[in-house]
C-alpha positions as CSV (number, residue, x, y, z in Angstrom):
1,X,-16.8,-32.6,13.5
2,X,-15.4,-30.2,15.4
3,X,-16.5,-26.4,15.5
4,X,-14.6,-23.6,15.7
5,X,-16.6,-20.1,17.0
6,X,-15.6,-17.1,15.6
7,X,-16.6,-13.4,17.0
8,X,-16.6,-10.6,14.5
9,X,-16.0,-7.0,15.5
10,X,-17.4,-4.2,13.2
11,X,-19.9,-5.2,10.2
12,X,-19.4,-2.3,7.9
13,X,-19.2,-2.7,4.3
14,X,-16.4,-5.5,5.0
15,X,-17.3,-7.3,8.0
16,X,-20.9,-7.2,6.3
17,X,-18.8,-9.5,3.5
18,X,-16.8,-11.3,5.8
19,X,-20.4,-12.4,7.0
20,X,-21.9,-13.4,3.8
21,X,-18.6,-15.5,3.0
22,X,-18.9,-17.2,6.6
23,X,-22.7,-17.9,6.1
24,X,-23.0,-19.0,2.5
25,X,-19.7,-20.7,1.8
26,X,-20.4,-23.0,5.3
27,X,-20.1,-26.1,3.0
28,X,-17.3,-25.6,1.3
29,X,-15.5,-24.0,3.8
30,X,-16.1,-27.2,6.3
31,X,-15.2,-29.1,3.1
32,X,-11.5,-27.7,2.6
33,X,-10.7,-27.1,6.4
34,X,-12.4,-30.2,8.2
35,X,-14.1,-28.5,10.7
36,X,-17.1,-26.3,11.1
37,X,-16.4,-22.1,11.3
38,X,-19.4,-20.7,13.4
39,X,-20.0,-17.0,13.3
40,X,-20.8,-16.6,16.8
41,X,-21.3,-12.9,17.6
42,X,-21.0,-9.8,15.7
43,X,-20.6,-6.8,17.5
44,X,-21.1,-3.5,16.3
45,X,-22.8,-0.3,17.8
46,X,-25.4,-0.7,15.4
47,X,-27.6,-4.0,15.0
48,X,-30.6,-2.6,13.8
49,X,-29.2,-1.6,10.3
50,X,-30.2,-4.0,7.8
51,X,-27.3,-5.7,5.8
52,X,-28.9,-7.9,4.1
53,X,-28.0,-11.6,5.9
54,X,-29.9,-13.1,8.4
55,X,-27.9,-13.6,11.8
56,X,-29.1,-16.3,14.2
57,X,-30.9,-14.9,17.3
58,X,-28.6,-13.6,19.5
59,X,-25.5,-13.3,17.6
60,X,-25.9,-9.7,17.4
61,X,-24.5,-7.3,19.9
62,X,-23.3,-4.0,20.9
63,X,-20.8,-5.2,23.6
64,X,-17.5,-6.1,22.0
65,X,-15.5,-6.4,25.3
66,X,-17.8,-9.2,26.3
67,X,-17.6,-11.2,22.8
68,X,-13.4,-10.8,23.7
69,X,-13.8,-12.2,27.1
70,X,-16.2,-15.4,25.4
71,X,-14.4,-18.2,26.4
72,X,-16.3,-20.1,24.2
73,X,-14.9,-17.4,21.3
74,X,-11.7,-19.0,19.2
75,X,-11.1,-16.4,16.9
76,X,-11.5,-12.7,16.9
77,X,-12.0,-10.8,13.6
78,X,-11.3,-7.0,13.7
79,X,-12.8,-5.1,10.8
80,X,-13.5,-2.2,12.7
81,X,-10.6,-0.1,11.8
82,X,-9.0,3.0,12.8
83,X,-5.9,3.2,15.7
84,X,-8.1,3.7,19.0
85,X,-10.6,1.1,19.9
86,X,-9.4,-1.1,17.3
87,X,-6.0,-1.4,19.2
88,X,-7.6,-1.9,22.4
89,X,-9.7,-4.7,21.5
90,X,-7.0,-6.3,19.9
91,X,-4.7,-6.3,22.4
92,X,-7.2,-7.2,25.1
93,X,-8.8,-10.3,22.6
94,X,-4.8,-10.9,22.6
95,X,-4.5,-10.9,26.2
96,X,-8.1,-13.3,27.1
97,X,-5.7,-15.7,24.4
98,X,-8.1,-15.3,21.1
99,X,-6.5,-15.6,17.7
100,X,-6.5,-12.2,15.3
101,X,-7.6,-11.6,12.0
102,X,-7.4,-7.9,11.0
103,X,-7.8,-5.8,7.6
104,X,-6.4,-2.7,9.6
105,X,-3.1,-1.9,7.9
106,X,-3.3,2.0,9.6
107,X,-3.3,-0.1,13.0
108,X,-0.4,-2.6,11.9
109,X,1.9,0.3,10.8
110,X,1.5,2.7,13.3
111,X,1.4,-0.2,16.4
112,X,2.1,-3.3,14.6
113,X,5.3,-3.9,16.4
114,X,3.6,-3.8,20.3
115,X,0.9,-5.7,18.9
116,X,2.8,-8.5,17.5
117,X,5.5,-8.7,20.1
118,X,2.2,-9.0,22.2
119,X,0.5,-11.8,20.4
120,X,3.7,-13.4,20.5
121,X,4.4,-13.4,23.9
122,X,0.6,-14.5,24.7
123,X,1.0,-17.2,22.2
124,X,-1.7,-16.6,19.6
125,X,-1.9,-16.7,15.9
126,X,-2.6,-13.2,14.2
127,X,-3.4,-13.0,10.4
128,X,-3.6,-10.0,8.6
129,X,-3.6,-10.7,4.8
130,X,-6.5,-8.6,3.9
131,X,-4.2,-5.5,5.2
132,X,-2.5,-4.8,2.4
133,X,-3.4,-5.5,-1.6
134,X,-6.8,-6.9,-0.7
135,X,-7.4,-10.5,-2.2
136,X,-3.8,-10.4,-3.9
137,X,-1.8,-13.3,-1.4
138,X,1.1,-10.9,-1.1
139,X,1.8,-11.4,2.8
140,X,1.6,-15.6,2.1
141,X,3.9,-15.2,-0.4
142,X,6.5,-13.3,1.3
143,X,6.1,-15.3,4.7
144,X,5.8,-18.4,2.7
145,X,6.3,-18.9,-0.8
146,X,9.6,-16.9,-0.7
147,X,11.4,-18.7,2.8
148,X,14.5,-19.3,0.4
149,X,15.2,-15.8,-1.2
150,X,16.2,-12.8,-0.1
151,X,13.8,-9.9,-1.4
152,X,15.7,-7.0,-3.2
153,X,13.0,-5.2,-4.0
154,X,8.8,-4.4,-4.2
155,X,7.7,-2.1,-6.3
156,X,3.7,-2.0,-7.0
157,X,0.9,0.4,-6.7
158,X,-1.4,-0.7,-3.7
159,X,-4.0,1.6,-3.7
160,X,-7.0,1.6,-6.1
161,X,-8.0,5.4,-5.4
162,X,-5.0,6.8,-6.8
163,X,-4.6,4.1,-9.4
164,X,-8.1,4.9,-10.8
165,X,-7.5,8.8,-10.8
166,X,-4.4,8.9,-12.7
167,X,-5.8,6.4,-15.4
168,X,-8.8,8.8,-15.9
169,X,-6.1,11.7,-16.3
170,X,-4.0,9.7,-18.5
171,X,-6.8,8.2,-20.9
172,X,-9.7,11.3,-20.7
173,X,-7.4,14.1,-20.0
174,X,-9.3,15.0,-17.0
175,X,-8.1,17.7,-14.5
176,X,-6.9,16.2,-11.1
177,X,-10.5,17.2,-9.7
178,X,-13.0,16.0,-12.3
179,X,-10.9,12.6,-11.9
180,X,-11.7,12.6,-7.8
181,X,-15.2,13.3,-8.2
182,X,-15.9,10.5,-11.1
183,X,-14.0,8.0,-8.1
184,X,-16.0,9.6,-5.3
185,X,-19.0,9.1,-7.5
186,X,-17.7,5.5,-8.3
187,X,-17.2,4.1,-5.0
188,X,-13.5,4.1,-5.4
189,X,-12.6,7.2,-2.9
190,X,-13.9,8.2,0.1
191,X,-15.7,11.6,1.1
192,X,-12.5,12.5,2.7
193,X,-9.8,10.9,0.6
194,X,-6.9,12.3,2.4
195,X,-5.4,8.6,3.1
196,X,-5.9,7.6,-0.3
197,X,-4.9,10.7,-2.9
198,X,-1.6,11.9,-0.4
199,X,-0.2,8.6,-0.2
200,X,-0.3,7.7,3.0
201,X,-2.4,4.3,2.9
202,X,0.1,2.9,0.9
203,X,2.8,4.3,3.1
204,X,0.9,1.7,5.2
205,X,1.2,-1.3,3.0
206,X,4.8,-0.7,2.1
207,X,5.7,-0.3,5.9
208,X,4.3,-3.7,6.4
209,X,5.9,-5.2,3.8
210,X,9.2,-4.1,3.8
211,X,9.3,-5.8,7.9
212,X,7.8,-9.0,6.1
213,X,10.5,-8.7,3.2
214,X,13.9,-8.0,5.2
215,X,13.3,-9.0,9.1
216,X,13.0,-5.4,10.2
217,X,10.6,-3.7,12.6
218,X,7.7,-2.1,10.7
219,X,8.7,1.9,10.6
220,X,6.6,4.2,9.2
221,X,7.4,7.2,10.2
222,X,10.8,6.9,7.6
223,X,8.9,6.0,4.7
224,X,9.0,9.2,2.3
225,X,5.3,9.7,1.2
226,X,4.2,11.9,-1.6
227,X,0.5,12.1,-2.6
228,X,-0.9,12.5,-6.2
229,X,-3.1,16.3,-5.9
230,X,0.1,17.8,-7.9
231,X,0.0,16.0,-10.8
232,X,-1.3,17.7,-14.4
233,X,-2.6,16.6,-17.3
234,X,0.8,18.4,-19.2
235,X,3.0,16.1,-17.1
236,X,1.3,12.9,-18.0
237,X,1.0,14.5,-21.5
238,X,5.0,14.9,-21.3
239,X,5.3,11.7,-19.9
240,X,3.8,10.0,-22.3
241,X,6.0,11.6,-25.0
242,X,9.0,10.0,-23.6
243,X,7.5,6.4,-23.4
244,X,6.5,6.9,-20.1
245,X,3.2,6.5,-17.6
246,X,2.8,7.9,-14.5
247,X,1.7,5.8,-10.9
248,X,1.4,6.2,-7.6
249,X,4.4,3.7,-6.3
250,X,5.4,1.9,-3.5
251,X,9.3,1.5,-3.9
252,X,11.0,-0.8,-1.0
253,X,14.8,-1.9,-1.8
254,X,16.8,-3.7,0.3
255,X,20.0,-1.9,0.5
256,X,23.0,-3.8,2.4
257,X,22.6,-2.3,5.7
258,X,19.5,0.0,4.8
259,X,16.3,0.1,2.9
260,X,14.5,2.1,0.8
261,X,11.1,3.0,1.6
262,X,9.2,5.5,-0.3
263,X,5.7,6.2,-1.9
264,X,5.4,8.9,-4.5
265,X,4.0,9.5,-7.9
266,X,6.6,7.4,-10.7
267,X,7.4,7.7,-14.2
268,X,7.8,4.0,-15.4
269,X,8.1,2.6,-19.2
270,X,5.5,1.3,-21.0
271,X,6.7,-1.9,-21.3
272,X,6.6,-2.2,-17.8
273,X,4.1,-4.6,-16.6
274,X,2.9,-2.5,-13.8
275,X,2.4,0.6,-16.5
276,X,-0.4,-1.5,-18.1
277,X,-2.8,-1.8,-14.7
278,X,-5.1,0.5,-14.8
279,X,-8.6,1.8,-13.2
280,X,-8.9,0.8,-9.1
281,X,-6.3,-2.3,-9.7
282,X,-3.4,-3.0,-7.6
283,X,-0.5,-5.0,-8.5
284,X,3.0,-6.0,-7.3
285,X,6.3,-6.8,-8.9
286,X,8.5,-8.9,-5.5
287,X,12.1,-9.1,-7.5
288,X,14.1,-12.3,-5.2
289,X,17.3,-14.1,-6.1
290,X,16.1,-17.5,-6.4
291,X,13.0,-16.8,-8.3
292,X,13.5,-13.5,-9.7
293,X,10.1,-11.3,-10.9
294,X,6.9,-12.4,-9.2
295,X,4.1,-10.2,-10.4
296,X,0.7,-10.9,-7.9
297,X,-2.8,-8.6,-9.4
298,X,-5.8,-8.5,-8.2
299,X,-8.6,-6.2,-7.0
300,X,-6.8,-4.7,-3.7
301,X,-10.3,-2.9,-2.0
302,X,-13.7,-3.6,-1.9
303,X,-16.3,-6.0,0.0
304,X,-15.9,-9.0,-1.5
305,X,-11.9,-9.2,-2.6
306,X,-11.3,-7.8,0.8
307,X,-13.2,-10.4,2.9
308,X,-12.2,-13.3,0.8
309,X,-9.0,-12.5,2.4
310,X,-10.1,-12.7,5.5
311,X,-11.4,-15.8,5.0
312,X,-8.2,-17.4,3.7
313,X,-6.8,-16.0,7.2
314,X,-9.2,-17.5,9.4
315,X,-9.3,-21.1,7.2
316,X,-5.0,-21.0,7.9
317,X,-5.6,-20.3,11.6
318,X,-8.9,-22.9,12.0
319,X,-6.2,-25.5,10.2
320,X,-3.7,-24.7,13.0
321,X,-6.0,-25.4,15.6
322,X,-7.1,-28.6,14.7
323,X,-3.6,-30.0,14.3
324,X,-2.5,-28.0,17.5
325,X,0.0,-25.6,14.9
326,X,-0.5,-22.6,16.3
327,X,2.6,-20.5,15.9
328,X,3.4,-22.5,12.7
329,X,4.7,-19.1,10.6
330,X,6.3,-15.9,12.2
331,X,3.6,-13.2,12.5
332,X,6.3,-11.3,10.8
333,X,7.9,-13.5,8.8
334,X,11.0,-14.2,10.4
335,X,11.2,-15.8,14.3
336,X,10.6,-12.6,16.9
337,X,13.9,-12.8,17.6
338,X,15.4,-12.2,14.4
339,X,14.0,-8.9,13.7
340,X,15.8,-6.1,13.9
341,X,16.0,-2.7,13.9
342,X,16.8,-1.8,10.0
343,X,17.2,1.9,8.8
344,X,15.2,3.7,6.3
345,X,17.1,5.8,3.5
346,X,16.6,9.3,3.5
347,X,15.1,10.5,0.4
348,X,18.0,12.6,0.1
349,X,20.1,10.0,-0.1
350,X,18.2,7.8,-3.0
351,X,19.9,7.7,-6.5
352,X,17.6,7.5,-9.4
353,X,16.3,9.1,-12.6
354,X,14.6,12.4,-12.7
355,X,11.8,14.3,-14.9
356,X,12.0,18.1,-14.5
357,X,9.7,20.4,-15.9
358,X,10.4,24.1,-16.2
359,X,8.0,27.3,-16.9
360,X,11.1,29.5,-18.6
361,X,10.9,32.8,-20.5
362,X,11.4,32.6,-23.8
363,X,14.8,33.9,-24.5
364,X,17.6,32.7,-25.4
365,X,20.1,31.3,-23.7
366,X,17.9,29.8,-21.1
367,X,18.6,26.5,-21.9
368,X,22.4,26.8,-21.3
369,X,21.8,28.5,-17.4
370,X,19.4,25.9,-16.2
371,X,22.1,23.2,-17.8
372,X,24.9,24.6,-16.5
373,X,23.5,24.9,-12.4
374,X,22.4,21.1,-13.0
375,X,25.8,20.2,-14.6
376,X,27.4,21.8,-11.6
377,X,25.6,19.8,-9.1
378,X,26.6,16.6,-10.6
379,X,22.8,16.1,-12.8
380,X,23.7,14.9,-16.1
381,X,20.5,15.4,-18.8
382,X,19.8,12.5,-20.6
383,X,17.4,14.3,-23.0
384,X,15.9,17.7,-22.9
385,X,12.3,19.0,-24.6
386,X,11.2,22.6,-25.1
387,X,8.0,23.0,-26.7
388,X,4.4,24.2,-26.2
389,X,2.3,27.1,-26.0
390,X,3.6,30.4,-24.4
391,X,1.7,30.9,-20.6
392,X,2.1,35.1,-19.4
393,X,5.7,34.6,-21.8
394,X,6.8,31.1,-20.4
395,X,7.3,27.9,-22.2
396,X,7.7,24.3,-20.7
397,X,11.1,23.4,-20.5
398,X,11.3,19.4,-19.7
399,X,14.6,17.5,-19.1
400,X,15.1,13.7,-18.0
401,X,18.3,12.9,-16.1
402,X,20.7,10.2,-16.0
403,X,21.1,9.0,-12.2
404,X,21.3,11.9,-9.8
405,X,21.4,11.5,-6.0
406,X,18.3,13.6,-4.9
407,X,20.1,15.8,-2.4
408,X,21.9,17.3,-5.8
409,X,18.6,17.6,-7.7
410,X,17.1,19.5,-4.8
411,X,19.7,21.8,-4.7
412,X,19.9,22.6,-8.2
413,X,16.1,23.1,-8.5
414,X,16.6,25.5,-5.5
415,X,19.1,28.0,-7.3
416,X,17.4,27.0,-11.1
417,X,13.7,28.5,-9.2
418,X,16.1,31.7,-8.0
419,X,16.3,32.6,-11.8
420,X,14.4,35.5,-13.2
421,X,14.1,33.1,-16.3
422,X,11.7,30.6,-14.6
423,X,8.6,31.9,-13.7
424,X,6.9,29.2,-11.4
425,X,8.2,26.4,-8.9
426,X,10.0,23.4,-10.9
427,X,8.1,19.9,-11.1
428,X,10.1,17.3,-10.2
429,X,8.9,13.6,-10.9
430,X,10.8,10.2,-10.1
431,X,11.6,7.4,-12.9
432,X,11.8,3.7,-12.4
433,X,13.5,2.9,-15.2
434,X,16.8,-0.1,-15.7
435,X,17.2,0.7,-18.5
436,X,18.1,3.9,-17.8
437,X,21.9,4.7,-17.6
């Protein structure tokens, strides 16, 4: 039978899974791909750390530029993550001609589109499911499952951190804070969780999937990202009131000629199915002609989820090379030379639904001067809420819109926060809502 050697670089909390799968799952993974997947060498710049599995001698090392130049190496696992050495391992494994398996969305989004023209050119397979939703098969279903459609639209929440903090606001009541800490304490977020609570590692994922989804160069640095630090008990309170729950979304729409890309705290129904995932979950709703609403959920962090992944990759590129398939499916879904250059919509330019929230005085005729500077900018209210206890004289004034292009809304919350009547900065929140007219 033949054996197929594979080099991992980085064993952290998911190479040290990736590992464990490879080791202990040897008999059924030689069962269901026909050959036998050897974990070779690990390199990391620390081997001395116990992580619990026991590594044949000499398959430890601290020299991962001589694991990528291995001839006897097949495949090269990156799980050390980051945009520095990460990228220069890659692209040198790349160039010694090893196949790529990589968790390292960050990487992919910010210098996906140099690494896979590279890995193209050179010939080589590189698989990179585990970069984005974790165990959910999103990237195989787009690049496989969905050959026949054309996506108009992924909506989802892809990142557990955020999903996890704004469940523990919604069903405790806890302040934006208290909710961190419990998910620090948890596992679920990170000392620093910068990436996690501001957006940006889902800006990541819906970078990635947008290029899979439409045939476009991955471009980040369009997407519109909005974090969740600003969001308040009151709001989800409001929200709440009007049938409502709030996530951290990823929005891509395929727009004719353009695309929207944007990551921001949402306002969605309850009857949505994404409203109903809750704690470190992800999920995603893919909406395609021929087959409609395709909801994929699953546990998108984490050792285990994440390196089963991984191992799904590395199974798809062993099978390859024991039929001599390498190249089988686009890296990015459609052939290199169908990808294009496709531009993001502004925020400005989107057209949705809106939930404003006011701090107004109490007096009257308040109402009909925040109305009348929205009606003026083309905002029509679609319902309008004033109630609550008095803060320093002001009382939360909440309005939800009927479809508004966000340029306008922006404007009018401009001249509406010029008012002596409004006594703090205007909350603005997105809805995703059809039914909404």
């Amino acid at each position: 039978m033949k054996q197929i050697n594979i080099a991992l670089l980085g064993c952290g909390t998911v190479g040290t899974g990736v590992a464990r799968l490879l080791l202990e799952k040897q008999d059924m993974i030689r069962a269901r791909v026909g050959a036998q997947i050897n974990l070779a060498r690990v390199a990391d710049i620390d081997i001395t750390t116990d992580r619990g599995i026991r590594f044949e001698p000499g398959v430890l090392t601290t020299d991962a530029q001589a694991v990528i130049e291995d001839p006897q190496i097949d495949i090269i696992v990156e799980m050390i993550g980051g945009e520095t050495i990460a990228k220069d391992l890659i692209l040198a494994a790349i160039d010694n001609g090893k196949h790529i398996v990589t968790a390292n969305k960050a990487l992919l989004a910010s210098h996906g589109n140099a690494i896979f023209a590279a890995a193209a050119e050179k010939g080589v397979d590189l698989a990179f499911e585990a970069s984005v939703g974790g165990c959910m098969p999103i990237i195989k279903t787009i690049r496989e499952s969905l050959v026949s459609n054309d996506i108009t639209s992924m909506i989802g929440i892809l990142n557990g951190t955020c999903n996890y903090i704004l469940t523990k606001i919604t069903d405790d009541g806890s302040a934006f804070e208290t909710a961190l800490g419990e998910a620090q304490a948890s596992g679920f977020a990170e000392a620093d969780p910068t990436l996690d609570i501001e957006g940006i590692d889902t800006a990541h994922k819906i970078a990635i999937l947008s290029a899979l989804a439409y045939g476009m160069q991955i471009n980040l640095k369009d997407v519109y990202t909005e974090g969740i630090s600003q969001i308040t008990p009151l709001d989800i309170e409001f929200a709440g009131q009007f049938g409502y729950r709030i996530k951290l979304l990823a929005i891509s729409k395929h727009k004719g000629e353009s695309v929207e890309a944007r990551v921001h705290p949402t306002m969605i129904p309850f009857d949505n199915m994404l409203s109903n995932v809750n704690a470190n979950l992800n999920a995603v709703t893919i909406c395609a002609d021929a087959v409609e609403d395709i909801l994929l959920y699953g546990r998108g962090a984490g050792m285990m989820p994440t390196a089963s992944a991984v191992l799904g990759d590395l199974a798809d590129i062993a099978r390859n090379l024991l039929t001599g398939a390498t190249g089988r499916v686009p890296l990015l879904s459609y052939q290199m030379n169908n990808i294009r250059p496709v531009p993001v919509l502004p925020i400005s330019e989107i057209v949705t639904h809106y939930y404003l929230r006011f701090s107004a005085l109490d007096r009257p005729g308040v109402l009909s001067k925040i109305s009348g500077i929205l009606g003026k900018n083309q905002i029509s209210i679609k319902s309008a809420y004033q109630k609550g206890r008095k803060t320093n004289g002001s009382v939360p004034l909440v309005m939800l819109t009927h479809s508004a292009r966000e340029a306008d809304v922006i404007q009018a919350l401009k001249e509406i926060e010029s008012l002596d009547v409004v006594s703090k900065q205007p909350v603005l929140i997105r809805i995703e809502d059809e039914n909404n007219e």
